[in-house]
N, C-alpha and C positions, 0 to 999 in steps of 0.2 A: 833894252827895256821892252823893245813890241815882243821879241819871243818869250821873254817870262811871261808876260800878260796872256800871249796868246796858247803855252801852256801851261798857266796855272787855269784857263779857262776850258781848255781840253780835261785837266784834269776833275774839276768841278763835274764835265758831260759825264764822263766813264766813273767815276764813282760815285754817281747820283746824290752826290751834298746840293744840299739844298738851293736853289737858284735864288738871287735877288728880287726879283719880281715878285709881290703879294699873289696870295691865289684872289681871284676876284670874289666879289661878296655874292653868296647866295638872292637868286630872282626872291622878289619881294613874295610873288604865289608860292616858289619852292619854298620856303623859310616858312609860311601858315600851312602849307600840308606837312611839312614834318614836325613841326609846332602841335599839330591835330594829329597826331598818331602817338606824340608821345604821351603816356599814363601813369601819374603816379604822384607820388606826396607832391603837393605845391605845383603839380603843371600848372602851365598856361594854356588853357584850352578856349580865352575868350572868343566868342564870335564861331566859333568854330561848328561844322556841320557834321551832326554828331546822329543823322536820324537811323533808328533800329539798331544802332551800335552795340554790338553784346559788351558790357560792361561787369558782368554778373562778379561780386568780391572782388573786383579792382579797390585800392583803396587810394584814394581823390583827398585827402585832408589836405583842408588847405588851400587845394586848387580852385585858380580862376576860369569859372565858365561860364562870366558876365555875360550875355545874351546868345551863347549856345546854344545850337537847336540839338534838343535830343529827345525829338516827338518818334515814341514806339521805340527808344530807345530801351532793353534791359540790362538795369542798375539792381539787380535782384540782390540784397548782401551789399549793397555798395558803402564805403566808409568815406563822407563828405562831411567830414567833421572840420567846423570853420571855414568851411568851403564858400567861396562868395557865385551864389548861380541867380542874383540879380539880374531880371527881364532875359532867365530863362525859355525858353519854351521846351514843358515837357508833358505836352499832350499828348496821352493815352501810354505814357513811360509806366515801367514797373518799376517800383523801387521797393518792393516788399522786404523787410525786416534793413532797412537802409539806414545806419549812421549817418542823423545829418545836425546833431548834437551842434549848436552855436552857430550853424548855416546861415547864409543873408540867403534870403529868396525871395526880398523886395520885389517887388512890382512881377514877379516868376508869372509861368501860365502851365501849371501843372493839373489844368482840369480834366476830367475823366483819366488819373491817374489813379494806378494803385500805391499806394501807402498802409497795405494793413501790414501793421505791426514794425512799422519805425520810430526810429527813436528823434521826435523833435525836440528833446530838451534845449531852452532858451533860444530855439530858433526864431529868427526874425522873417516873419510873411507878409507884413508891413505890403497894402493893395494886389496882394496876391489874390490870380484868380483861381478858386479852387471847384469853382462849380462842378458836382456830380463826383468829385473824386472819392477812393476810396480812404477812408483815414480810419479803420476798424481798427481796433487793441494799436492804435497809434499813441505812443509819449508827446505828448505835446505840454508835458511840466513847463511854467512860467514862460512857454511861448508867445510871440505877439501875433496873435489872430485878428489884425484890423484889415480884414481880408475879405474875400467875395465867398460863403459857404455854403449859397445856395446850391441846393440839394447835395452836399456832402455827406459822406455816411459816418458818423463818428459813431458809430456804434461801439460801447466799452471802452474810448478814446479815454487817456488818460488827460483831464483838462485843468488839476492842481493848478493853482496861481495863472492859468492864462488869462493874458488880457486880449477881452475880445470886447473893446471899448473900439467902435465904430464897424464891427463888422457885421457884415450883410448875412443871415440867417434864413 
């Protein structure tokens, strides 16, 4: 009995089948930086530090980047459709011509951002602070604007059905 045991266990070593032993689980840091590099429909990117990150036409539908920093991050083109980027912070981000169609950016801090020419249809900005940013030829069809918009530029901003019942102007 010990020599079968002891060469069927020689023969496990020499032909590399797979050992009993689990591989050990990934460090709790290694697990959130490979978590924060991967990009794409539905990542997880919450919390994740994301600042100046070229993002340019990545497309994010879906993805969570619940209080992700992505201050001077560029999202030039980026598609964040149903994206949840609640208590974002995206100070001084580009997100020029950015799908962010159905987006939660609850309590977000996308001030002195660029936004000309994205599309917020039905996004939610629910206490968002937008102060100074740019939102030129921005969609914002039946968006919720109960938001901070002092000195925003909505210059040509499309504001069909928003509701900016409580926002600061």
């Amino acid at each position: 009995w010990m020599l079968a045991t002891a060469l069927a266990t020689a023969a496990l070593a020499t032909t590399g089948a797979a050992s009993t032993t689990a591989a050990a689980a990934p460090a709790p840091a290694a697990a959130a930086a490979d978590r924060c590099t991967t990009f794409g429909p539905n990542a997880d990117l919450h919390d994740c530090d994301l600042r100046k990150a070229d993002l340019v036409g990545v497309n994010l539908t879906g993805a969570d980047l619940n209080g992700a920093n992505l201050r001077e991050a560029d999202l030039t083109g980026v598609k964040l459709t149903d994206a949840n980027l609640s208590f974002a912070h995206l100070k001084f981000a580009n997100l020029t011509r950015a799908d962010l169609t159905r987006a939660n950016l609850t309590r977000a801090n996308p001030d002195d951002a660029n936004l000309t020419d994205a599309n917020l249809t039905d996004a939610n900005l629910t206490d968002a602070i937008l102060k100074f940013t740019n939102l030129t030829r921005a969609n914002l069809t039946r968006a919720n604007l109960s938001a901070n918009l002092d000195g925003a530029n909505l210059t040509s901003a499309n504001l069909s059905l928003a509701d900016l019942h409580d926002a600061e102007l």
